[in-house]
N, C-alpha and C positions, 0 to 999 in steps of 0.2 A: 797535372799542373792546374792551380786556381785560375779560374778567368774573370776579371775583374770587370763591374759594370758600374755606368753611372746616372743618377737620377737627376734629371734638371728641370726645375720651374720656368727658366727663362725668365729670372728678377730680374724688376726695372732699377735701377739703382736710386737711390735721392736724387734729385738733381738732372737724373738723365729721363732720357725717350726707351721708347719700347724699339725703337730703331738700335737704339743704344744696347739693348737687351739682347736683340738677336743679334746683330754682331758680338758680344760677348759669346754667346750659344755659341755662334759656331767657333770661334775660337777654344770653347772647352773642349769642342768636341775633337777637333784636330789636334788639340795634345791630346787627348785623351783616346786618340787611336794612335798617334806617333808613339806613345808612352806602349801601348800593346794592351790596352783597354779592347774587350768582344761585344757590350752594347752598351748604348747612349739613348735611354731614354728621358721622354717629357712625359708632362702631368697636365692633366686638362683641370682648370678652376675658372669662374666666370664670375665677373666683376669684384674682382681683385684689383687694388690701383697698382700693385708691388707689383703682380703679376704677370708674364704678356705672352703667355702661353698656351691662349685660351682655343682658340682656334689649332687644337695639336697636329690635327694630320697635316697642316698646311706648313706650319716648323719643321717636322719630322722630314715634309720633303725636304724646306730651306736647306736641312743638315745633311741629307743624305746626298743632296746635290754640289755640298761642299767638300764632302767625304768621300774615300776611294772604297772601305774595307768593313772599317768600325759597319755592326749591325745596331741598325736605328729604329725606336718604335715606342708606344706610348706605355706609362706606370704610370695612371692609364686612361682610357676614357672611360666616364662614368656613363654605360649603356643604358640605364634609364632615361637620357636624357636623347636619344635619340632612335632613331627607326634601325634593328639592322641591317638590312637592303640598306642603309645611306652606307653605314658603316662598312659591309662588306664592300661597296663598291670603292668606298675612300683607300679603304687597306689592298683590296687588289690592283687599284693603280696606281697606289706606292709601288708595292710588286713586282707587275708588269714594269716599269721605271726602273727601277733599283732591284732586277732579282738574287735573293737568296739572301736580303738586307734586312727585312723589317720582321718586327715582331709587333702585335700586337695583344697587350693588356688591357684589361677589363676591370673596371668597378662597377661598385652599385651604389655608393653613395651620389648627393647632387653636386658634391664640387663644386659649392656656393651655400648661398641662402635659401630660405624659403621663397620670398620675394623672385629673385633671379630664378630662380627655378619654375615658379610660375611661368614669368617672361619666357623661357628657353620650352615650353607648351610639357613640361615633363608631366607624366602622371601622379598627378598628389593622391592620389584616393583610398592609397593605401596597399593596394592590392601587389602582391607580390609574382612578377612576373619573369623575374632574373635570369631562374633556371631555363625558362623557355625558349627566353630570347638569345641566352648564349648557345641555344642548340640553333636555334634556328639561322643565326649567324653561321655558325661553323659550319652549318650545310650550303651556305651560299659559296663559300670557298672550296667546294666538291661537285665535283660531277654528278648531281644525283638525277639529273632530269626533269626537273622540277616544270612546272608552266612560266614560274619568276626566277630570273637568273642576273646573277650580278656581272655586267658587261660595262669594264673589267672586273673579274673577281673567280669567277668562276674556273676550278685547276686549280687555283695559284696555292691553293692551302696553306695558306697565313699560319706563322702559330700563332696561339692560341692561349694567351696565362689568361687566368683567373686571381686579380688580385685581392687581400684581403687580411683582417687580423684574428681572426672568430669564429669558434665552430661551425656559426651558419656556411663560412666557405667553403669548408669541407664537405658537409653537407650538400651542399650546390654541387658542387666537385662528385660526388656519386651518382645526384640525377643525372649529372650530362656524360658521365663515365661510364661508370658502373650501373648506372639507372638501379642502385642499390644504397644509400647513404649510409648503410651499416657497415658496410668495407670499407669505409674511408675513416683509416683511426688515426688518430691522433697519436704519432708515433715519429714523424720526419719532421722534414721543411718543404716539400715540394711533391708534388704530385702531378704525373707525368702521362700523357696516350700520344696515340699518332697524331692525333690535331688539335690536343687541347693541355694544357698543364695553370697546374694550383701554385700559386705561393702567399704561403700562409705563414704567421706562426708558429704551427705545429701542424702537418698534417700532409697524407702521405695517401696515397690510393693501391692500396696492394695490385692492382690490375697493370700499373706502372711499368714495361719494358726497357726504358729508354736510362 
């Protein structure tokens, strides 16, 4: 059986409020678990007037706190624009809150301008740090012992997508999998481990179990 999910920006309508917006959110989302919808995700984008979605993990609660069942979680946040210690802790106290609800996605794009993207302290300098940071997340969601621990976070093992349209995602998809980017061919749609999975275009991780 297909299980169907849904993607939400949280539009402000013409005319209306961002109040107005997330009351609409959560009404999609509760037909769209009454209907037998299995996730309702948001999109994080910043200084968007259409927008009101920007601040996602705090929506992602609003809905999960409206919702009994439907699994809630972002497509996605754009992790360059943040620390993953904030991240990990945001997503495991959705978790802890809502267990066996949330999923979290990941981009790399800024989810805005260059401009706002400055403002949001993102790193412009070029430097490519994606692969690192989505390990170093997914270990904050693990027991690993570590000296820094994400409190809540830590256990709850978040999943874990990696979103994206481009063989670089695949690619990315091997360092943190496979820590091989040559197994990861271009052959699916999804690429799947115990605490991390790809949705791509095309693209598949033979190391894939799941």
């Amino acid at each position: 059986m297909h299980k169907f999910s849904l993607l939400d920006l949280s539009p402000i309508p013409e005319g209306k409020t961002a109040a107005d917006a997330f009351d609409n959110t959560v009404t999609l989302a509760r037909a769209a678990e009454a209907a037998g919808y299995h996730r309702y995700w948001l999109a994080e984008h910043h200084n968007m007037p259409g927008i009101a979605s920007a601040a996602t993990s705090v929506v992602i609660g609003h809905v999960a706190s409206a919702t009994k069942t439907i699994r809630v979680g972002a497509g996605g946040i754009m992790l360059p624009n943040h620390a993953p210690l904030i991240i990990a802790e945001q997503f495991g106290t959705l978790e802890t809150l809502y267990p066996g609800r949330i999923d979290l996605g990941l981009g790399r794009a800024p989810g805005t301008d260059m401009g706002t993207a400055r403002a949001l302290r993102r790193n412009l300098s070029g430097e490519d740090n994606f692969p690192q940071d989505v390990q170093e997340l997914i270990s904050y969601f693990q027991n690993t012992g570590s000296p820094v621990q994400a409190v809540p976070g830590a256990g709850t093992n978040v999943p874990v997508w990696v979103l994206g349209s481009s063989l670089s995602t695949i690619r990315n998809a091997g360092k943190a999998i496979c820590h091989d980017c040559r197994r990861c061919l271009c052959i699916g749609y999804r690429c799947r481990s115990q605490f991390f999975k790809v949705i791509t275009i095309a693209g598949i991780c033979p190391s894939a179990h799941r």
